[in-house]
C-alpha positions as CSV (number, residue, x, y, z in Angstrom):
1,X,22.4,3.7,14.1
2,X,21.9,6.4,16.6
3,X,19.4,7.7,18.7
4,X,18.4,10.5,16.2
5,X,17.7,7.1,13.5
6,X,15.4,5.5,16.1
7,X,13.3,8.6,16.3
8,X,13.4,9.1,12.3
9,X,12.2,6.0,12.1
10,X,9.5,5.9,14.8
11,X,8.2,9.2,13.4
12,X,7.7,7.5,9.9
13,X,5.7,4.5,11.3
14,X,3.4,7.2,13.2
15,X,2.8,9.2,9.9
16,X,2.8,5.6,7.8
17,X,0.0,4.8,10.1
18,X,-2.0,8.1,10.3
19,X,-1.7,7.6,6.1
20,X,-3.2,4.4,6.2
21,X,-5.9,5.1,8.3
22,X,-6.9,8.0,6.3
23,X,-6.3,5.8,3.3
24,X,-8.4,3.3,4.6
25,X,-11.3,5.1,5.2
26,X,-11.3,7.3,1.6
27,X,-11.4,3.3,0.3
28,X,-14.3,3.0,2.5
29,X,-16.0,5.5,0.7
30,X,-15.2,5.4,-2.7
31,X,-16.5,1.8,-2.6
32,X,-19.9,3.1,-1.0
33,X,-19.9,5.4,-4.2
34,X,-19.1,2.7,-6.0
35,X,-21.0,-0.3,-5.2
36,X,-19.9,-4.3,-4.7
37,X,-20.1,-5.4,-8.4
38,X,-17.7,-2.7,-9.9
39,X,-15.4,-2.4,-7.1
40,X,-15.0,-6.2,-7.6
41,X,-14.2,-5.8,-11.4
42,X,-11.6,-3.0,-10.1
43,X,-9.8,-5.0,-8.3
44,X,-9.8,-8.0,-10.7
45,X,-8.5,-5.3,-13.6
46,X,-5.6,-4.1,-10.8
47,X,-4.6,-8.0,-10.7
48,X,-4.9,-8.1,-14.3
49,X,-7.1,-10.9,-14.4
50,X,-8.9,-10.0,-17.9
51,X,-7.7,-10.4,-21.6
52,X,-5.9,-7.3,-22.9
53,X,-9.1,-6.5,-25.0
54,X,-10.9,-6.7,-21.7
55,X,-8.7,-4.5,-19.8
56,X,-8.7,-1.8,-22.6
57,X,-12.7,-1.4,-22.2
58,X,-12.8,-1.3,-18.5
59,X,-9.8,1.2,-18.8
60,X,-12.1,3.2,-21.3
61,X,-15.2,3.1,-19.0
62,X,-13.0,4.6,-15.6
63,X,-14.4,7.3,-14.2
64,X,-13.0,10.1,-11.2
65,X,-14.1,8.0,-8.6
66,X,-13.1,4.6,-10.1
67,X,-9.6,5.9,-10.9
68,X,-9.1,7.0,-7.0
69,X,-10.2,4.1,-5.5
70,X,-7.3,2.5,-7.9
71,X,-4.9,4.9,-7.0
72,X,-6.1,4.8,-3.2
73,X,-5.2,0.6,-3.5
74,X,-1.7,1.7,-4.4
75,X,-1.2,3.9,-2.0
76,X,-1.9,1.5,0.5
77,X,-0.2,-1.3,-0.9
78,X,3.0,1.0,-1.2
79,X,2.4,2.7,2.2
80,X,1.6,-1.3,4.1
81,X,5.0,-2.1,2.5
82,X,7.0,0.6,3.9
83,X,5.2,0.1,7.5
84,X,6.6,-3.5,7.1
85,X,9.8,-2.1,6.4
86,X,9.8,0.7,9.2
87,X,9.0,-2.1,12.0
88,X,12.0,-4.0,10.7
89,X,13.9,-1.1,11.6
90,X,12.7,-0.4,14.1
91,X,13.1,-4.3,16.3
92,X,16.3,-4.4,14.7
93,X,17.5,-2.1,16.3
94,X,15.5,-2.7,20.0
95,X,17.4,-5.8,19.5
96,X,20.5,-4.0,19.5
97,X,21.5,-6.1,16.7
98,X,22.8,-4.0,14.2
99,X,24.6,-6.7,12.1
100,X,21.5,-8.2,11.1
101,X,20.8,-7.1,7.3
102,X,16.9,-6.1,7.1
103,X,16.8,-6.4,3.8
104,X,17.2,-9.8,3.0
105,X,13.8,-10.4,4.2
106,X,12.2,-8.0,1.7
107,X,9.9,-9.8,-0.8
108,X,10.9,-9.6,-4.6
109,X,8.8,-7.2,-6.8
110,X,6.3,-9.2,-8.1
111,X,5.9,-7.9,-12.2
């Protein structure tokens, strides 16, 4: 990889970052808007920890602001994950190793 890579790369962690801040802090808000108990029962429906019947109620009770604070947590889920990746990049090639294959330290997809 070439110089031109290094700064590609770079550039995405800077913009991965600036994302996740402003992520971060729309999360902030939404769960001000929110409150404690139903953000809780958000994130337990993301995980999937009810019954199917349960799920299909909460699904039917989402409103605006509980469906962006969902998609919010997958945005920065997604976003943390490509950060991870971009730093991997980016020491291995600091390292000057470019032999080492980043990839087989990516996690599997959880389903």
């Amino acid at each position: 990889m070439g110089p031109e890579d290094r700064d590609f790369i770079e550039e995405a962690a800077r913009a991965l970052d600036a994302s996740l801040r402003e992520l971060e802090e729309e999360e902030e808000r939404l769960k001000e808007i929110i409150g404690e108990e139903r953000v809780r029962e958000l994130a337990a429906y993301l995980r999937r920890e009810f019954e199917p019947v349960d799920i299909e109620e909460i699904r039917r009770t989402l409103d605006f602001d509980d469906r962006r604070l969902i998609s919010v947590w997958i945005r920065v889920e997604r976003n943390r994950a490509r950060r991870v990746a971009a730093g991997r990049s980016a020491m291995t090639l600091n390292a000057g190793r470019e032999d080492i294959d980043i990839t087989a330290f990516d996690k599997p997809k959880k389903k």
